[in-house]
N, C-alpha and C positions, 0 to 999 in steps of 0.2 A: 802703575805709574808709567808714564811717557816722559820720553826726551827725544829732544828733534835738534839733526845733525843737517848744517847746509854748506854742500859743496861742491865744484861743479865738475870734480876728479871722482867717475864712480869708484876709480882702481883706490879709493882711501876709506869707499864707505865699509870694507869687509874689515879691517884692520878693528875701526871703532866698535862694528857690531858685535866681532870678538871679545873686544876690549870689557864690552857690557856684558858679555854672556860667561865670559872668565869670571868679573870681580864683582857684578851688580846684576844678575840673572834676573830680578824681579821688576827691570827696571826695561820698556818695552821700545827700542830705538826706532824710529822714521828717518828716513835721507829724503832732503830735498836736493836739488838739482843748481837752483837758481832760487832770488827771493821771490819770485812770481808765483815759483812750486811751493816753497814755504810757506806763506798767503794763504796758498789753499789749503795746504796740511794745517794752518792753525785755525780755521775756520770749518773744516770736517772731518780731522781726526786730535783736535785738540779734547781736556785744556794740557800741556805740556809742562813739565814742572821745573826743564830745563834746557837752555837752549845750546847750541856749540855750534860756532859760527869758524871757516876754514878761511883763514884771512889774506889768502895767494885768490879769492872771488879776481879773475878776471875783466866780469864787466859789472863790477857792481863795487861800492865803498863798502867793506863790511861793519864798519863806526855808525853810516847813515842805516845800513840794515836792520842795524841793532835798536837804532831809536823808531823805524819803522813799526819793528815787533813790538817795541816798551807802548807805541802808542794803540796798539791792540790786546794788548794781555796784562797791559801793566807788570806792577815792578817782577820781573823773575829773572834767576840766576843766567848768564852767560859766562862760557867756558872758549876763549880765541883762541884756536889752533896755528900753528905757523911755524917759522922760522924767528928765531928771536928779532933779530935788526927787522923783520917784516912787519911783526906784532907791535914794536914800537915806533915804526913809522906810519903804522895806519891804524893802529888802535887808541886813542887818549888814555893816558893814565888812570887818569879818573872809571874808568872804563871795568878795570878791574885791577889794580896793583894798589886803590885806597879802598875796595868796594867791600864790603860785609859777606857779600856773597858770589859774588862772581869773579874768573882766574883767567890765566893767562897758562894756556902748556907750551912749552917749546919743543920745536922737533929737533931729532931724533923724541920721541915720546917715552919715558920709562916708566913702568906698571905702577912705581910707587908714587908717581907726580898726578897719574891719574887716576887714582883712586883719591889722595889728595885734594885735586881739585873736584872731583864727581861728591865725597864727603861734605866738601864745603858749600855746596849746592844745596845735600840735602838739609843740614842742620839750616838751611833756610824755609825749606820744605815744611821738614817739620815744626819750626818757628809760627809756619801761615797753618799749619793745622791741614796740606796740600790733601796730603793722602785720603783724608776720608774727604775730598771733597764732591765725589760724585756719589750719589745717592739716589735710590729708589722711593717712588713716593707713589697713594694712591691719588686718582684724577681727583678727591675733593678733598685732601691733606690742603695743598697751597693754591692762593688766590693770585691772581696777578695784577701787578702794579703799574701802571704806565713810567716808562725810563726817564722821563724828564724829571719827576719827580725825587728821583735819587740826588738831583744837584741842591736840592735843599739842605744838604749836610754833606758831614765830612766823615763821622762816625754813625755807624748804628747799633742799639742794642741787642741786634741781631740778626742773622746769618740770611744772604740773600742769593737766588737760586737762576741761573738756568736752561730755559729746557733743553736738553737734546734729543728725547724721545717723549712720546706720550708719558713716560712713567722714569725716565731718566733725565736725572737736572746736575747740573753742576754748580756747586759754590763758589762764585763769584766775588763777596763780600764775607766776613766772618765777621763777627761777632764783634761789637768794642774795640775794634782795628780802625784804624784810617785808612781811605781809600781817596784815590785821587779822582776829580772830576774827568779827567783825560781818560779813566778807563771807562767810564760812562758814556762819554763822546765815541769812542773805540766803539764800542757796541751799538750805538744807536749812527753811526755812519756804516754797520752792516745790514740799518734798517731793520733790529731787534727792537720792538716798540715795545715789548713788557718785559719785566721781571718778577720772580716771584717770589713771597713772601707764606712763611708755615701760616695758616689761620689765626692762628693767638697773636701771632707777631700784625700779623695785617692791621686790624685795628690801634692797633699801637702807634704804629707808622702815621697812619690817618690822621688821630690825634693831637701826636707830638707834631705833624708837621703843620698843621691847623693852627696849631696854638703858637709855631715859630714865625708862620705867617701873620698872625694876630700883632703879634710883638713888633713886625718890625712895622705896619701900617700905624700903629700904636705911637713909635718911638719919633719923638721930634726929629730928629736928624735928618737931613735936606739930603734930599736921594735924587740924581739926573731924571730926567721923564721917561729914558729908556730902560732906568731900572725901575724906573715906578711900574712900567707896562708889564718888561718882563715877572715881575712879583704878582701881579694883577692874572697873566698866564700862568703860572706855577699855581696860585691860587683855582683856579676854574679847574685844574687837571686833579687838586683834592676834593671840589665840590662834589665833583662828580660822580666823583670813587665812590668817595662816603654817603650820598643820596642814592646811590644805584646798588648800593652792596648792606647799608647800615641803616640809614634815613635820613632825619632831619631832626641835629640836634642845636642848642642854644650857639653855642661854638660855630655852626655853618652858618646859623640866620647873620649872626653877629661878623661872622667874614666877607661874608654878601652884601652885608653895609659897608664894610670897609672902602670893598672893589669897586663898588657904585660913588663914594663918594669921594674918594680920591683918584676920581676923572674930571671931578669941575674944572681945577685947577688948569689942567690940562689943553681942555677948553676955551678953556678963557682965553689962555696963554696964546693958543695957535691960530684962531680965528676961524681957520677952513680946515677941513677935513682931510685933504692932499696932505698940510705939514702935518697933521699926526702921522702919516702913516709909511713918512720917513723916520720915525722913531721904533718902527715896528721889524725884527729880521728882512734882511732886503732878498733874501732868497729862501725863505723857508725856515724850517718847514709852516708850512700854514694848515697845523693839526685843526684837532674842534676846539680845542683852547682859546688858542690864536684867534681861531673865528671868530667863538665869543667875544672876546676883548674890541676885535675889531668891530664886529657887529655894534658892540656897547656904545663905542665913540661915535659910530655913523648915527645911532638914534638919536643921540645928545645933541651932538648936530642939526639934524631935523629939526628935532621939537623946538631947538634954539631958534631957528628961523621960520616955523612956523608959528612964535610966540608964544609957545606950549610951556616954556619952560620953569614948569612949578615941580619942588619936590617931588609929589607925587606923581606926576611924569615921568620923570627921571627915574626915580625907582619901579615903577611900572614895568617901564619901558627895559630898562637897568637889568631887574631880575629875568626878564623874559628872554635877553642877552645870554646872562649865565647858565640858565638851565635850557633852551628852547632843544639843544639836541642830545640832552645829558642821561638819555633812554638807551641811547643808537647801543648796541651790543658790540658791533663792528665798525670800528671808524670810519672805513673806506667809506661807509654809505655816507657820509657828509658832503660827497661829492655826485650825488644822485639830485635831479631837480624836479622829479614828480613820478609820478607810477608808473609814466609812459614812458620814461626813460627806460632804450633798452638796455642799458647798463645794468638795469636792476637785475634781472634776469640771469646774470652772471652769478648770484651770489645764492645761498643755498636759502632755501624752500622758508626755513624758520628764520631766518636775517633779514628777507624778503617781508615775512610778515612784522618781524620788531619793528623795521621800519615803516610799514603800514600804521601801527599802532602809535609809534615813538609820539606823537605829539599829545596825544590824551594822556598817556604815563606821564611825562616830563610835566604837564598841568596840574597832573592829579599829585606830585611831588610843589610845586607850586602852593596848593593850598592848606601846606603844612606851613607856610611862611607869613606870620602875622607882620602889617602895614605895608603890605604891598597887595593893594586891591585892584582886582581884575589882572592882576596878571598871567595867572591860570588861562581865562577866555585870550588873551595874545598868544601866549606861548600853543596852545588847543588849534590857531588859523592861522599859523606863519606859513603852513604851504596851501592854503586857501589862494582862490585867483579870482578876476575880476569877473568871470564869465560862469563861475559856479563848476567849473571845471577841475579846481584842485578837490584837496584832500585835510583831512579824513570826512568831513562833513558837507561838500559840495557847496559853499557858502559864497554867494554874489557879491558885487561889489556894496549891492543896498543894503546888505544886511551883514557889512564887517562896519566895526568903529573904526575912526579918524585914525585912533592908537593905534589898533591892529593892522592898518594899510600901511602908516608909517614902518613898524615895525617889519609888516611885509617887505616893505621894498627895500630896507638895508640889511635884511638878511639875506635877501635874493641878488643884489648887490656885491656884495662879500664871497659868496660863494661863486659869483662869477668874474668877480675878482681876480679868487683864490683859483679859479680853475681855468685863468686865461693866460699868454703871457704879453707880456709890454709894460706890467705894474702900471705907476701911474700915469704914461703916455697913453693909458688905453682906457683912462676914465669916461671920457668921453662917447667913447665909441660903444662901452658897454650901457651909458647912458641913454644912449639913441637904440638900442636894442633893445630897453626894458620900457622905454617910451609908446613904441608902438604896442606892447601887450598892458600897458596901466595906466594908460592918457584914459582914462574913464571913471564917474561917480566919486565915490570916496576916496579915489589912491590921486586924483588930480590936484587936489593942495600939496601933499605930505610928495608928490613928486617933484611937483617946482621948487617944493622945497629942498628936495634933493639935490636938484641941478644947481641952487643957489651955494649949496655945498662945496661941492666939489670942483668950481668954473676958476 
């Protein structure tokens, strides 16, 4: 077990390490310096079970410090070191004199105040189950989850992991505890994209969040459009899972109607395709989720001002949205625009080839989904080009349908969207870019009708 001491007197850090080696031997002390040093100790020698923060910090609040750390580790004990009038002039009460776990020593320090407070730290410890929280696992015990996913709730029925080595993960989540979205956010602004999940638990997860999403597409209650969307994301990040790790069961076909059809409205509502997409995060992240979703509105669009816009259109088009990149193994390749791209090359030998193949799997997942016909053949040439030059099957502009051009050109859209910046000051410009490679054959309706889109 760890405890991390931040102060920026090292003449104070031998006193405490003492302190721990007299009364609490098992218990393994870090000194930071500053919070910039702490940052990094809790980030690669965490997780930490307790904090003690020296409240004479110089150049820093140690009150603001404190909520710094809570919004990366979530709730754990702090111990303010000080001078008594110091501690209550820069610590809030609340802080720890009403807190369950966390104390206040005064200096002069006496052995039986800190043992005292280091006690009351642990009975919290042991409260969250701290101790055994890191754990050895073999490579195919636990599946990993993408982290967005975990905003779906607030409890889980079970314990969620993780990694810090190949085969060492830590418990992040326990069991039937509440956990706050703020610790989720914490880790996914370190750019921790999974968590993970024991195998028996994984399909668990899947299901119940399937079936919480079902409910709320289900429940009449009038939800903003930017919760509709965000739901709509959250939803694609379980299709995915569950098609790529389980398959296709009643429950997904039945969520993918949901997603597709609580975009009409939407539609309707906005006219052009620019206001949807102020309703969409205005700085990210724009995972393959996000793509989708967005991808989905820009087709709707089209086929809307192409005249297309019959049911089976919209689901066609709809489903090929939600699964067209739900193969990719590695997200990052969502940002790759054909074989020639030397980005690709960056990525290992079998990522390389997933993504060669991605569009046939993601098809061949397709034709598990009954009333959505031809979708398979869309989702099979969305990196198809007009000169027979894309992939996987070299297919010309004469020989894609109307659908699959459409579909082409707002997924190719989206992705250069998503990988450009100026948002939508730059629709334009990306427009004129994709003009000069699909002003030919079949992509020349479903392009004007894109320009009609977005003007």
């Amino acid at each position: 077990m760890k405890a991390l001491y931040i102060c920026d007197e090292k003449d104070e850090w031998g006193y405490i390490r003492d302190s721990f080696s007299n009364c609490f031997p098992d218990i393994q002390l870090h000194c930071a310096i500053s919070g910039d040093d702490a940052i990094d100790l809790l980030s690669f020698e965490g997780p930490f079970a307790m904090i003690l923060i020296e409240v004479s910090l110089k150049n820093e609040d140690p009150s603001q410090l404190a909520g710094k750390i809570l919004s990366i580790t979530g709730q754990r004990p702090f111990i303010f070191l000080g001078m008594e009038a110091m501690v209550k002039e820069r610590i809030p009460d609340a802080l720890y004199a009403r807190s369950e776990s966390s104390s206040a020593l005064f200096r002069p320090i006496e052995e039986e105040d800190f043992v005292t407070a280091v006690n009351k730290a642990l009975a919290w410890v042991k409260s969250e189950d701290f101790g055994s929280s890191i754990e050895e696992f073999e490579e195919d015990d636990l599946l990993p989850m993408k982290i967005r996913g975990f905003y779906l709730f607030e409890t889980l029925a079970y314990d969620v992991y993780l990694e810090l080595t190949q085969t060492k993960y830590t418990k992040i989540i326990s069991a039937n505890k509440k956990y706050s979205h703020s610790t989720i956010h914490s880790y996914a602004r370190k750019n921790i994209k999974v968590l993970y999940l024991k195998k028996n638990d994984y399909l668990k997860f899947l299901e119940e969040g399937i079936e919480n999403l079902l409910k709320v597409f289900e429940s009449k209650k009038k939800l903003k459009q930017e919760e509709v969307i965000e739901n709509q994301i959250k939803a694609v990040l379980l299709i995915h899972q569950y098609v790529k790790t389980v398959g296709v069961s009643e429950n997904v076909i039945n969520l993918c109607d949901k997603v597709i059809l609580c975009s009409r409205d939407i539609v309707l509502e906005n006219k052009k395709y620019r206001n949807v997409l102020s309703l969409f995060p205005k700085s990210g992240p724009f995972d393959i989720a996000t793509q989708a979703i967005m991808t989905l509105y820009l087709s709707h669009f089209i086929l809307q001002a192409l005249g297309w816009a019959s049911e089976t259109s919209k689901k066609k088009l709809g489903l090929a949205s939600l699964l067209y990149d739900s193969m990719l193994e590695n997200e990052d390749l969502i940002s790759i625009q054909s074989l020639e791209d030397p980005q690709l090359k960056m990525f290992k030998e079998e990522e390389q080839e997933n993504y060669r193949i991605h569009p046939i799997k993601a098809a061949e997942i397709a034709q598990y989904f009954t009333g959505y016909p031809e979708a398979d053949f869309v989702i099979a040439q969305h990196h198809e080009k007009p000169k027979g030059d894309g992939f996987p099957n070299n297919l010309s502009t004469n020989k894609l349908t109307a659908h699959s051009c459409a579909f082409i050109l707002a997924n190719n859209f989206i992705l250069r969207l998503c990988t450009s910046t100026g948002g939508k000051k730059n629709l334009l410009n990306i427009f004129r870019e994709m003009k000069e490679v699909y002003n030919q054959g079949n992509f020349k309706d479903p392009l004007n009708a894109l320009q009609r889109t977005i003007v």
